[in-house]
C-alpha positions in Angstrom: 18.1 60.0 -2.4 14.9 58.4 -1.9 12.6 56.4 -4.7 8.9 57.0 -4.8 7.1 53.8 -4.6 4.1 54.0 -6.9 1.5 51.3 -5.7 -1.5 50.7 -8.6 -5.2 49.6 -7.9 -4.2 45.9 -9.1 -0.9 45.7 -7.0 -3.1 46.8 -4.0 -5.3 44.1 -4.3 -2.9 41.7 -4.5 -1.1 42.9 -1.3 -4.3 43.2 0.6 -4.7 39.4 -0.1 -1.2 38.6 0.5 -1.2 40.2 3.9 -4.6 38.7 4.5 -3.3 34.9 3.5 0.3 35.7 5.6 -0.6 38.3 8.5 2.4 37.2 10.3 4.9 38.8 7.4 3.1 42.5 7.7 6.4 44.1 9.7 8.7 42.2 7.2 6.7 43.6 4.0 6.2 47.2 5.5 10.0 46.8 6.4 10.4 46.1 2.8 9.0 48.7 1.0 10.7 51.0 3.6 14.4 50.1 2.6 13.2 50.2 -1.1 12.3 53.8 -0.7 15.4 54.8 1.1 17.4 52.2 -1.2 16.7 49.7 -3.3 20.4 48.7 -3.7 20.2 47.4 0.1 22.3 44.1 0.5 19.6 42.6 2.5 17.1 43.5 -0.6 18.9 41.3 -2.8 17.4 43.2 -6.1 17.5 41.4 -9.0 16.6 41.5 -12.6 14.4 39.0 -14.4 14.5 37.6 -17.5 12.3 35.2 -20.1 9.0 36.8 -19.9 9.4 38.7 -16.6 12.2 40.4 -18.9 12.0 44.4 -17.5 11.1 44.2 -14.1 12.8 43.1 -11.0 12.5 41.0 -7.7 13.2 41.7 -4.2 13.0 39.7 -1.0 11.2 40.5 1.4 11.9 37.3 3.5 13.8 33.6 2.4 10.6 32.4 0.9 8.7 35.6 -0.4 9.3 38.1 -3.0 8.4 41.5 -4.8 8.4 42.0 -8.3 8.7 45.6 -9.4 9.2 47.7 -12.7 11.9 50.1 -11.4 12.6 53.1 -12.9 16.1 54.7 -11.8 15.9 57.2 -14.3 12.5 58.6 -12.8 13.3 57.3 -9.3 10.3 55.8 -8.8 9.7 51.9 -8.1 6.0 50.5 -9.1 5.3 47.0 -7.6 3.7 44.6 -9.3 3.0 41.4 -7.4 4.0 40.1 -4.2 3.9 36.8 -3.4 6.3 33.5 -3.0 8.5 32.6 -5.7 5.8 30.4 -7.8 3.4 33.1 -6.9 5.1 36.2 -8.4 7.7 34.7 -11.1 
């Protein structure tokens, strides 16, 4: 089963500035979101949930120091990102 990754205007815009500050980590995010659509269970993912007032969404790694935080939706199978960033960035 795969997830549809539903990317908004305002995550966009974040990612585009993300990739432009970190250029070096494009193959590791695309590699990301990749494994997130095939599985977002992947060990190497290490999905999480959030709590205090990121309560709701979740976080994914996309390396040691940088993360995604996403709403997903298993119900729907469909994962919207919302930031990207590292961890003081996005939490």
């Amino acid at each position: 089963m795969t997830f549809a990754l539903i990317f908004t205007e305002q995550y966009n815009r974040r990612a585009a500035r993300f990739l432009k500050r970190h250029p070096d980590l494009e193959k590791q995010y695309l590699k990301t979101l990749q494994l997130l659509e095939m599985n977002p269970h992947h060990p190497s993912l290490r999905l999480h949930p959030l709590s205090g007032r990121l309560q709701g969404l979740h976080s994914v790694s996309i390396n040691l120091s940088y993360r995604i935080t996403l709403e997903l939706l298993i119900h729907d199978e469909e994962i919207i990102p919302i930031n990207v960033g590292d961890h003081d960035a996005v939490y």
